[in-house]
C-alpha positions as CSV (number, residue, x, y, z in Angstrom):
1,X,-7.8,75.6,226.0
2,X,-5.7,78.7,225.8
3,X,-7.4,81.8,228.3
4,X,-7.5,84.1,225.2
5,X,-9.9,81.7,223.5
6,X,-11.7,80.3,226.8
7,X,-12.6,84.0,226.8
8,X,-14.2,84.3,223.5
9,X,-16.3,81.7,223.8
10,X,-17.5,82.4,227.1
11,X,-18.0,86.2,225.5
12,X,-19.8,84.8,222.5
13,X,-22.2,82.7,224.9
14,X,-22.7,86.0,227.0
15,X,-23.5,87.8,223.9
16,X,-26.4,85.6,222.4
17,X,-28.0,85.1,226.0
18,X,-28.3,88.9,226.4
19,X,-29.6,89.3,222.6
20,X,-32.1,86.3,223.6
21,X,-33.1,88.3,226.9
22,X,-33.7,91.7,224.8
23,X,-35.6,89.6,222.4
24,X,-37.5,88.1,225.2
25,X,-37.8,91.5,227.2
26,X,-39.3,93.1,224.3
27,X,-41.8,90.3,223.5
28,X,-43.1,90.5,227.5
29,X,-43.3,94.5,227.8
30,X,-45.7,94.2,224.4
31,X,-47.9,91.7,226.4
32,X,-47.8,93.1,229.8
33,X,-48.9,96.6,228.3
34,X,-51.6,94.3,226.7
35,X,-52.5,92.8,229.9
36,X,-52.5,96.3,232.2
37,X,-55.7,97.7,229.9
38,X,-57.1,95.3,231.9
39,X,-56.0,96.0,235.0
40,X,-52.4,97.6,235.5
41,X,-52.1,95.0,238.9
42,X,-52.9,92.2,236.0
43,X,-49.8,93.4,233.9
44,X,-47.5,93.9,237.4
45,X,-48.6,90.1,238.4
46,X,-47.3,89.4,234.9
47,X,-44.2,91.1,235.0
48,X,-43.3,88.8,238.7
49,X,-44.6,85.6,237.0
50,X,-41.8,86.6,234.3
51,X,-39.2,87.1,236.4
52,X,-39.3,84.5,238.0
53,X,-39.7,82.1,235.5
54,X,-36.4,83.8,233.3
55,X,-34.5,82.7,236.7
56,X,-36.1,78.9,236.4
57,X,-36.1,78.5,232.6
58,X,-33.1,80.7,231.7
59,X,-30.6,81.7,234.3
60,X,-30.8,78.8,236.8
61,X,-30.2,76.6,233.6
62,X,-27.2,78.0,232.2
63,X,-25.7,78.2,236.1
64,X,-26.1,74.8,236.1
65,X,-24.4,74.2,232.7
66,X,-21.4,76.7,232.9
67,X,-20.6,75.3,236.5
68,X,-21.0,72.1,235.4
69,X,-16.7,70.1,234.6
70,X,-15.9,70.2,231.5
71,X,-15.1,66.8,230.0
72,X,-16.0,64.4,227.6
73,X,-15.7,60.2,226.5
74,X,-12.3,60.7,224.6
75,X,-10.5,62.0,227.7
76,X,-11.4,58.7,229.4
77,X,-9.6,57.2,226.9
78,X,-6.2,59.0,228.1
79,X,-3.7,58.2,231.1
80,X,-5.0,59.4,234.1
81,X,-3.4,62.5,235.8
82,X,-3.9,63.8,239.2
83,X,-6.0,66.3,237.7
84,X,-8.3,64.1,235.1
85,X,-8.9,61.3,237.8
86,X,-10.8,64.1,240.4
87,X,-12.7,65.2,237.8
88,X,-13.9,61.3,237.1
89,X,-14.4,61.3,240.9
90,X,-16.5,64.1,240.7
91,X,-18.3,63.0,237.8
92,X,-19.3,59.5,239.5
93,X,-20.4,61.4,242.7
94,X,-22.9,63.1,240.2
95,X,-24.1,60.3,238.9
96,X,-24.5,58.1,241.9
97,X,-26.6,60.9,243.3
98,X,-28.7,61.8,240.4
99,X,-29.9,58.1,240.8
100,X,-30.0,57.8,236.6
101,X,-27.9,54.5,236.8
102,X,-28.7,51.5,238.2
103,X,-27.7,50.3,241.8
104,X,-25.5,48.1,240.5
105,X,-23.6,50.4,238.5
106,X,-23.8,53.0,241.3
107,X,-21.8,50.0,243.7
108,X,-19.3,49.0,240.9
109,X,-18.6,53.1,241.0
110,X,-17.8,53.2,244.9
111,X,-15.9,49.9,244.8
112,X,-13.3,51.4,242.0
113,X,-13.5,55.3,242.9
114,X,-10.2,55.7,244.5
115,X,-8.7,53.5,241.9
116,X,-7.5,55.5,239.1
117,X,-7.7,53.4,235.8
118,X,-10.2,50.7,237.5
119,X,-12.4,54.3,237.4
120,X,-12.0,55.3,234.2
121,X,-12.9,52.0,232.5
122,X,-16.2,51.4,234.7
123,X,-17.1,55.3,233.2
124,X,-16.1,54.6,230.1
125,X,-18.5,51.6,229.9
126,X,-21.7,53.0,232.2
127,X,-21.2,56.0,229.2
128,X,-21.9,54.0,226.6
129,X,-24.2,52.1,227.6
130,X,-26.9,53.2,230.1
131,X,-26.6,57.4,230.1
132,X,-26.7,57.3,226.1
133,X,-30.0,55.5,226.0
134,X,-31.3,57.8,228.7
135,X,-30.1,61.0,227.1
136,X,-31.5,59.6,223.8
137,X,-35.4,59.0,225.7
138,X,-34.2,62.4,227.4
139,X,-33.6,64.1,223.6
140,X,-36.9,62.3,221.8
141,X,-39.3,63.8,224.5
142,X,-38.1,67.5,224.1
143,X,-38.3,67.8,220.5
144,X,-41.4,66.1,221.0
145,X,-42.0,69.2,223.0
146,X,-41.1,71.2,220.9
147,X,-43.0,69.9,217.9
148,X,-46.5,70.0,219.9
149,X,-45.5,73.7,221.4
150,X,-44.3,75.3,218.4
151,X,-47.5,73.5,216.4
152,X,-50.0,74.8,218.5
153,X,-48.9,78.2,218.9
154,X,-49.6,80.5,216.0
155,X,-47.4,83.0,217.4
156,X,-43.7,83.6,215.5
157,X,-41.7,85.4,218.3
158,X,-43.1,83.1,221.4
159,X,-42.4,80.4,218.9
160,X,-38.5,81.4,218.9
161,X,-39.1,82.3,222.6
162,X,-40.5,78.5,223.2
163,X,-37.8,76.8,221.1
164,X,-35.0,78.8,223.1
165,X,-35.5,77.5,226.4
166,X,-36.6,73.9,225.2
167,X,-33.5,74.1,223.6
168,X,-31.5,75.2,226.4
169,X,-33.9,73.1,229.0
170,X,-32.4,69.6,227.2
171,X,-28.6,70.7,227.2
172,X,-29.0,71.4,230.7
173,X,-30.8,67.5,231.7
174,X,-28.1,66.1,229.3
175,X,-25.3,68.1,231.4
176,X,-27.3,67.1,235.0
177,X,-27.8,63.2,233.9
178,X,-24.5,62.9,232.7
179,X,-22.3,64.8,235.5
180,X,-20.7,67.1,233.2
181,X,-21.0,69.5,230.2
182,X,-19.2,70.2,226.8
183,X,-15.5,72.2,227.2
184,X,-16.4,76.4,226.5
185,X,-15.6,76.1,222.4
186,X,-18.4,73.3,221.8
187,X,-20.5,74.9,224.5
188,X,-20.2,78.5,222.2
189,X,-21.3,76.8,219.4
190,X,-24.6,74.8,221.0
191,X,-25.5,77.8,222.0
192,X,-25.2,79.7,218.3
193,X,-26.9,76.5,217.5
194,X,-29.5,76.6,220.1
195,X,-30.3,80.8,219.0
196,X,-30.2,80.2,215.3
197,X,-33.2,77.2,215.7
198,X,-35.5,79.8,217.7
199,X,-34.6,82.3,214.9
200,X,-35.6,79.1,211.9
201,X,-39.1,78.7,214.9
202,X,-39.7,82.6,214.3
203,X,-39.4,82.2,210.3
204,X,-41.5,79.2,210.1
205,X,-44.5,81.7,211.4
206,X,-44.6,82.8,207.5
207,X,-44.6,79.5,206.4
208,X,-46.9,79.3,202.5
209,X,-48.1,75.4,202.0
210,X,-48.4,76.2,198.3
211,X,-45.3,76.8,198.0
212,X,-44.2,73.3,198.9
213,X,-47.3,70.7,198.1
214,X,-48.2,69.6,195.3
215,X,-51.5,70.5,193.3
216,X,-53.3,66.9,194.5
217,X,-52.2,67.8,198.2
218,X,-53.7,71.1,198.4
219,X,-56.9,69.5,196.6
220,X,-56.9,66.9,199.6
221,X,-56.6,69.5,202.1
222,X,-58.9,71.6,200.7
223,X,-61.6,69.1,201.4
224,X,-60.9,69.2,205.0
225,X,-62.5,72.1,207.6
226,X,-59.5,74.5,208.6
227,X,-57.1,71.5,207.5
228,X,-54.6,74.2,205.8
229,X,-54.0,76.1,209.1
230,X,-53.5,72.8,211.1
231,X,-51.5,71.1,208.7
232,X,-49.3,74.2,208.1
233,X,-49.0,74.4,212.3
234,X,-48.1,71.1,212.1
235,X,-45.6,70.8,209.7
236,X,-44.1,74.1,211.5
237,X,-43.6,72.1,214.6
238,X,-42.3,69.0,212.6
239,X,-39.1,71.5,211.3
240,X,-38.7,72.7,214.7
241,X,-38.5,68.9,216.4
242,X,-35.8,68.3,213.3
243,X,-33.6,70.7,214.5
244,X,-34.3,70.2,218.2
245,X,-33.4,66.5,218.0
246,X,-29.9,67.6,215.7
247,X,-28.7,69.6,218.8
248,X,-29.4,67.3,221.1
249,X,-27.6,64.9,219.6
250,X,-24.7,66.9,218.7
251,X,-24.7,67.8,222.4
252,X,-24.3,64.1,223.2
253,X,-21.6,63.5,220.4
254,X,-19.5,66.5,222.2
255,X,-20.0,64.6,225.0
256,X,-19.5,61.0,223.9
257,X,-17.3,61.3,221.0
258,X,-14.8,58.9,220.6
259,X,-11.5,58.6,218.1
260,X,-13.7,57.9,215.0
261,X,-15.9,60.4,215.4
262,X,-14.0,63.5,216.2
263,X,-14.2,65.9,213.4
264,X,-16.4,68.6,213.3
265,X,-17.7,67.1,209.8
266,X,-18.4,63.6,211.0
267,X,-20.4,65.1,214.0
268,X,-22.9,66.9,211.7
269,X,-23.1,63.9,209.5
270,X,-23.7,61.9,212.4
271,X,-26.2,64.6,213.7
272,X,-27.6,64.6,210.3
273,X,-28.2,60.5,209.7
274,X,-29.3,59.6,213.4
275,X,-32.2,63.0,213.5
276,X,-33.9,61.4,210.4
277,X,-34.0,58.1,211.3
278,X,-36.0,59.4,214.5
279,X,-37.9,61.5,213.1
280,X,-40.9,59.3,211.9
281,X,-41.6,57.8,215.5
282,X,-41.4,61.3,216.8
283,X,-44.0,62.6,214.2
284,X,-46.3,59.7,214.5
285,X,-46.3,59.9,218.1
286,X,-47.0,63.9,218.6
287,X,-49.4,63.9,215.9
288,X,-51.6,60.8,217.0
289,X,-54.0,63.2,219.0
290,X,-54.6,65.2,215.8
291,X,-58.0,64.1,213.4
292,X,-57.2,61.2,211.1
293,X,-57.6,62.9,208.1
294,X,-54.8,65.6,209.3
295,X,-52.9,61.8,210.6
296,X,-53.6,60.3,206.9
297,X,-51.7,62.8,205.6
298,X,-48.6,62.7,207.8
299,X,-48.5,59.2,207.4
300,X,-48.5,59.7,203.9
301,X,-51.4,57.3,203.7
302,X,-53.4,58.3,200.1
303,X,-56.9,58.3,199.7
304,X,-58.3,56.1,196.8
305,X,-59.8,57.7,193.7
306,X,-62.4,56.6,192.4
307,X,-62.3,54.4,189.0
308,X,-64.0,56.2,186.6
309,X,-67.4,55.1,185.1
């Protein structure tokens, strides 16, 4: 990547986080002033908690990320240079370490680590086979995280707030359990991603089930004690975990793409197909906690009407 462009894209990352942190700023100084009519020590243990959980949740995860080697499955696929083969060293140190492969896979790695192509292949095949499932448990539970967060909070700007570092939390695993991150241009555009989802979180605040349902779905919900808020919660959470799951896995597919699936096209499509055919074991899993007549109608499951007399 040319230095002009690195540049950009590093400057457009800079730019959302600090739009993000004025976003953020202005969403704690409205609760801290909240919390010092209490007491104004109440609002200044508030402020500490806040600082240091931006350097846990926000900063500590994107150094983590940006200092992370760039690389991805399709250059294993090329001739080894000096270069490429100390970045697979340093990516099979990572994952030895991290203990997220199996021991055997970990000795396979030291055996062939000074041997360039030997290397490459035993990557190539510990890449597509054991990380992919883990980062795909590692992607379900955070949009599962999302979806319960975002559902129970009735709040539109810690909503976006919530969604942001979930967001950010699960590019940073996938980057830590694999051993190395997305090149500065994909990276830019995870993270416009990753900032236009919290924005969708805030939206869905406003969200009007009339709108939407039909007449004989209002009618059922109308039957049930505070039913409408829930479901509407609910559902807001649901279109959050949707687009969770999308950048999760088109953080994966900058990571793991290989030769038929390099456009930026086939990666949304991809993106697109494999977030929906989750999405109904990650809905019926958050929402099993919820009453059955809010799970009835998630699962679609109709109630009987009666035959007439």
């Amino acid at each position: 990547m040319k230095k002009s462009s690195k540049r950009l894209w590093i400057a457009v990352i800079v730019g959302i986080l600090i739009l993000f942190m004025f976003i953020l700023l202005a969403a704690v100084l409205n609760l801290g002033a909240q919390l010092s009519l209490i007491h104004p020590y109440v609002g200044y243990g508030f402020y500490g908690l806040c600082i240091i959980l931006v350097w846990f949740l926000i900063l500590n995860p994107v150094r983590i990320i940006a200092f992370s080697p760039a690389f991805n499955i399709e250059t294993v696929l090329d001739k080894p240079s000096r270069h490429r083969f100390k970045t697979y060293q340093k990516v099979a140190k990572t994952l030895i370490k991290n203990g997220d492969i199996s021991d055997k896979e970990a000795n396979e790695l030291k055996l062939v680590i000074k041997e360039p192509e030997a290397l490459q292949a035993k990557l190539n095949e510990i890449f597509n086979s054991t990380l992919k499932k883990k980062i795909n448990k590692l992607i379900f539970s955070h949009a599962k995280t999302v979806l319960i967060s975002t559902a129970i909070s009735q709040n539109g700007r810690w909503d976006l707030i919530a969604s942001f570092i979930v967001n950010l939390k699960m590019i940073k695993s996938i980057v830590q359990m694999s051993g190395f991150r997305p090149n500065f241009k994909n990276l830019a555009k995870l993270t416009i991603n990753v900032f236009s989802t919290a924005l969708i979180a805030e939206g869905l605040e406003n969200l009007d089930l009339t709108e939407i349902l039909p007449t004989s779905s209002q009618n059922f919900l109308k039957e049930i004690p505070f039913a409408r808020i829930v479901t509407e919660s609910i559902t807001q959470g649901i279109s959050n975990a949707i687009l969770t799951l999308r950048i999760g896995i088109i953080t994966r597919k900058y990571l793991f793409a290989d030769s038929k699936e390099l456009s930026k096209k086939d990666i949304r499509r991809g993106a697109f197909i494999e977030t929906f055919k989750i999405m109904p074991n990650l809905v019926k899993e958050s929402i099993s906690g919820f009453p059955q007549k809010i799970r009835e109608f998630f699962t679609f499951k109709k109630k009987e009407e009666a035959d007439p007399a």
